[in-house]
N, C-alpha and C positions, 0 to 999 in steps of 0.2 A: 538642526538641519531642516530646509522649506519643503515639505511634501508639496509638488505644484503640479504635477502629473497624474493625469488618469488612466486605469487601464480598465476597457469592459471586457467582459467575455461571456457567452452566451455559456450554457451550463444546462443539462435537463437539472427539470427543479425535487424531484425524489433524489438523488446523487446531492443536489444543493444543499436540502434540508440535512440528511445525513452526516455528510460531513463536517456542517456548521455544527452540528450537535457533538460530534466529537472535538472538533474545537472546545466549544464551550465546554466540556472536561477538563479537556486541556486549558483552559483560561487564558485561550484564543479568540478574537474574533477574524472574520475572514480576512479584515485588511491586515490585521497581525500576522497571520500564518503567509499570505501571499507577501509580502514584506521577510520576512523571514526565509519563504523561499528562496526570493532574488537574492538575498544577502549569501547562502547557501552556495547558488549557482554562481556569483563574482567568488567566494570562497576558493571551490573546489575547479572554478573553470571550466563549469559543465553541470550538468545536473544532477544532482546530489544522489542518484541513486541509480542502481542498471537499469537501464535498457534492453531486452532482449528481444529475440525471435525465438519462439520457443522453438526446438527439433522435434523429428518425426515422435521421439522415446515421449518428451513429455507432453506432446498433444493427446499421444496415445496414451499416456497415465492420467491425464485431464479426463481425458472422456472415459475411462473407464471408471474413476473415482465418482466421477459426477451419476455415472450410471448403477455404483456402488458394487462392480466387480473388481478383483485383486485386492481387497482391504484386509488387513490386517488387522484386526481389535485388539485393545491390549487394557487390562485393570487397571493400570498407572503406569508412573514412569519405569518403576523399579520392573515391570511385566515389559515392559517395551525393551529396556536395555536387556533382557533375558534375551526377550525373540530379536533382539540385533548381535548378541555373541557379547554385550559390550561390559 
C-alpha cells in the first residue's frame, strides 16, 4: 500500500514527549500508533473507545479524589475485595 498523505497536528510538546515514550515501550512510533488508530476507527466505525461527559456523580468523585477526600486505602487486592463485600 502507497502511504502518500500527510496528516499535521499541533500537539503541546510535554503530552508529545510522553506519549512517544510510551510508544516506544510499546514498539511504536508515532506514525505507527496514528496509523493503527485510523485502521481502529474504519474497524469499529467510530473511535475506538468512549467518549463521555462526565455527570454531576463523577466530577464530584474527580474532584474530591484529586483533593484526596472519600478514599478508600486498601493493603492489596485481596483488602479491596473485603471492603467491596466481593
Amino acid at each position: 500500500m502507497v502511504k502518500s498523505k500527510v496528516i499535521k497536528a499541533r500537539i503541546e510538546p510535554a503530552l508529545k514527549k510522553e506519549v512517544e515514550e510510551i510508544f516506544e515501550e510499546l514498539g511504536l512510533s508515532a506514525d505507527e500508533a496514528i496509523i493503527l488508530f485510523y485502521h481502529h476507527v474504519k474497524l469499529y466505525r467510530g473511535i475506538p473507545f468512549n467518549l463521555r461527559i462526565p455527570n454531576r456523580t463523577t466530577l464530584k468523585t474527580f474532584k474530591d479524589t484529586d483533593a484526596g477526600k472519600n478514599l478508600v486505602r486498601c493493603k492489596d487486592a485481596n483488602d479491596m475485595f473485603r471492603k467491596l463485600g466481593i
